[in-house]
C-alpha positions as CSV (number, residue, x, y, z in Angstrom):
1,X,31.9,-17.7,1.9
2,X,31.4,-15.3,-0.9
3,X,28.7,-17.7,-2.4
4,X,26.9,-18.0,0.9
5,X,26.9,-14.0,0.5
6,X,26.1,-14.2,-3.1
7,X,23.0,-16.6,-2.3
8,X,21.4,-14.6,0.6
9,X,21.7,-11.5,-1.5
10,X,20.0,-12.9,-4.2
11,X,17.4,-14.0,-2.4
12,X,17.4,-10.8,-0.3
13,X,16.7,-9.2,-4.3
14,X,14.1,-11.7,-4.9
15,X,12.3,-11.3,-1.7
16,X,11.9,-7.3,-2.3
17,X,11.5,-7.5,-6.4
18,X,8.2,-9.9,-5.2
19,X,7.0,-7.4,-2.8
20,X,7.1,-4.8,-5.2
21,X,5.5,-6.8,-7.6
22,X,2.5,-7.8,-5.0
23,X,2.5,-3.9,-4.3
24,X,1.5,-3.2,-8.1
25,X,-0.5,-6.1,-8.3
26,X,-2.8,-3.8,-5.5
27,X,-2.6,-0.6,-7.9
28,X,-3.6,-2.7,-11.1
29,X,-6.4,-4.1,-9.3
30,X,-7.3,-1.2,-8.0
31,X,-6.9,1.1,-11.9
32,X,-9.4,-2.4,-12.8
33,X,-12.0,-1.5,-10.8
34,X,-12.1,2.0,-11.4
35,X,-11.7,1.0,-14.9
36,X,-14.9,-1.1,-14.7
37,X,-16.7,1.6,-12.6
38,X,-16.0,3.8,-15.6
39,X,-17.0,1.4,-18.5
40,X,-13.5,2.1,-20.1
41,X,-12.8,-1.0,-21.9
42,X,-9.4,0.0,-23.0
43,X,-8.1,0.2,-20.1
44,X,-10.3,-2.7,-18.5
45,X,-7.9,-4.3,-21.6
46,X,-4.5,-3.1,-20.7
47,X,-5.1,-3.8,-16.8
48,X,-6.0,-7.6,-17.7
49,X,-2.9,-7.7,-19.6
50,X,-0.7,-6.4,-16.9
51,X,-2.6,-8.2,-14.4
52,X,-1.9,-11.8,-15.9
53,X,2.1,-10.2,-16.6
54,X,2.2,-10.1,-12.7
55,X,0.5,-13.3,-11.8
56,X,3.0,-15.1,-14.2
57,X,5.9,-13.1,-12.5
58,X,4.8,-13.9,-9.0
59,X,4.5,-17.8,-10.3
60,X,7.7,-17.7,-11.7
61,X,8.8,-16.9,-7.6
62,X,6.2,-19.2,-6.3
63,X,4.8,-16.3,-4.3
64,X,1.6,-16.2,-5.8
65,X,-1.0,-17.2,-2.3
C-alpha cells in the first residue's frame, strides 16, 4: 500500500512540477517577444537558451503538446 501512495505522489509531483514548468514556458515567451520588440539580442540569447531548457524538460515528461 505504501508504494501505491508513493506512486500517486510522485506522479501528483510530476503533474504540478510540469505545470509550473508550462507556466514559465508562457513568461519566457513572453520576455522573447519583448525582447525582440526591443532589438536586445542578449536577452533574445538567454530566452532561446532557457526556452530550449524547458522544451527538453517538458520532453523529458512527455508533456510537451
Amino acid at each position: 500500500m505504501k508504494q501505491v501512495v508513493h506512486i500517486i505522489r510522485k506522479a501528483e509531483i510530476e503533474r504540478e512540477y510540469v505545470n509550473l514548468l508550462q507556466l514559465e514556458l508562457d513568461y519566457e515567451l513572453a520576455t522573447l517577444y519583448d525582447a525582440v520588440q526591443e532589438n536586445d539580442t542578449k536577452q533574445i540569447g538567454k530566452s532561446k537558451k532557457r526556452l530550449t531548457e524547458i522544451h527538453g524538460e517538458l520532453e523529458t515528461f512527455n508533456a510537451f503538446a
